[in-house]
C-alpha positions in Angstrom: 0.0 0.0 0.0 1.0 3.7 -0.9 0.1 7.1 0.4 1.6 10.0 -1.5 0.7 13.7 -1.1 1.1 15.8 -3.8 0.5 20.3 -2.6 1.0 19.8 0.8 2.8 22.7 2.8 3.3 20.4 5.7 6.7 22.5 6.8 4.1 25.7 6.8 1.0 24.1 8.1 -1.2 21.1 6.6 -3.4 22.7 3.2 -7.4 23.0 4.1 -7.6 19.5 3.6 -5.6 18.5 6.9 -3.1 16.0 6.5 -3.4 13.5 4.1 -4.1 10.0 5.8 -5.3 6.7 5.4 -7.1 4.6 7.6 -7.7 0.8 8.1 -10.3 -1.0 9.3 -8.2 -4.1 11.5 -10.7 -7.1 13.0 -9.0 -8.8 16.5 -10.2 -11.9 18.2 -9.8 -10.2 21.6 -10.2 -6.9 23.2 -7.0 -5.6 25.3 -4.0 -3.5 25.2 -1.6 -3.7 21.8 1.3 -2.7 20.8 0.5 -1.5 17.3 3.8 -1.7 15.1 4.1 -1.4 11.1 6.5 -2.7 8.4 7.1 -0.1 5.5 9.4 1.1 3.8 12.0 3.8 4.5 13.7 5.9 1.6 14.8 9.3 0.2 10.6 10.1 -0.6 9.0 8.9 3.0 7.5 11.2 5.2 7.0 11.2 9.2 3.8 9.2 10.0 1.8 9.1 13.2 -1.1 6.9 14.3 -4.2 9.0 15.3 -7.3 7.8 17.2 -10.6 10.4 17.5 -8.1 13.1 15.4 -5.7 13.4 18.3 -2.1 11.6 18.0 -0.7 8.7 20.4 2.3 7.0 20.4 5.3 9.2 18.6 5.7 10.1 14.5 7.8 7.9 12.7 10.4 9.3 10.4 10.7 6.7 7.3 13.1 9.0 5.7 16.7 6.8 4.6 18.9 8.2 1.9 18.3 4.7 0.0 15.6 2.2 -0.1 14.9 -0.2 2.5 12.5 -2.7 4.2 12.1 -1.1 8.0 10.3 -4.2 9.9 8.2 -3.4 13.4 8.5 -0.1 13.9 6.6 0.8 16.7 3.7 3.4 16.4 1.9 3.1 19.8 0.7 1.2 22.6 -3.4 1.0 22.6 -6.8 -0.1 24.4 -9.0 -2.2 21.3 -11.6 -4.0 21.4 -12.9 -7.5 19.9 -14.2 -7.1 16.8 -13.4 -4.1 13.5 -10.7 -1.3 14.9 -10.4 1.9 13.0 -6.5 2.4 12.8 -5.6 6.2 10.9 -2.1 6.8 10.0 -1.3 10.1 8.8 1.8 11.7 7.4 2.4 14.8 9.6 5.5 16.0 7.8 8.7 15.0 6.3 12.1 14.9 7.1 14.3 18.6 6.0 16.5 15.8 3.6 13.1 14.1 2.1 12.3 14.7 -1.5 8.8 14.0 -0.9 5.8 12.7 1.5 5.3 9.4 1.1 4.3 6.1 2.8 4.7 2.8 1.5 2.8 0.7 4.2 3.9 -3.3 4.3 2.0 -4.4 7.3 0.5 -3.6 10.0 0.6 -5.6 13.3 -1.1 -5.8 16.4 0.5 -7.3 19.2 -1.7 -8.1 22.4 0.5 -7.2 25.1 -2.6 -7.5 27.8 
């Protein structure tokens, strides 16, 4: 999966759009607290991306920015309460690293560890 934003003045402020985001809808076989990591892929084009819940951030932005391409494997987004069933999970990409050429996000996985 691949999120690129094209007109975004994310070093000024995000357009009147907001910050361009994709969410998932992930189904879990028990309710609890996870650790919410993803796999993507970091590279000279990635952005910084953050996991949002209710339009408020948690856990800390993720800078996929590398001067070449290259697989980046459980990179930790965020600890989190969710429940049995369909979970919303909304990933924006707040900004980009000063040496990034662009804003991107090329998502691998996404996985949800039950840690309780």
């Amino acid at each position: 999966m691949s999120l690129r934003a094209f007109h975004c003045h994310c070093e000024e402020r995000s357009d009147w759009f907001g910050h361009p985001f994709i969410a998932f809808m992930c189904r879990l076989p028990a309710a609890g607290k996870y650790r919410v990591a993803i796999d993507a892929v970091k590279g000279p084009e990635q952005g910084l991306v953050q996991l949002f819940v209710d339009e408020a951030p948690i856990g800390q932005a993720v800078d996929l920015y590398a001067e070449t391409r290259l697989k980046a494997t459980g990179l930790n987004m965020a600890e989190m309460d969710l429940q049995e069933g369909d979970n919303v999970l909304l990933f924006k990409l707040i900004g980009k690293n000063k040496k990034s050429a662009a804003l991107a996000l090329d998502l691998i996985n996404i996985v949800c560890e039950r840690i309780r």
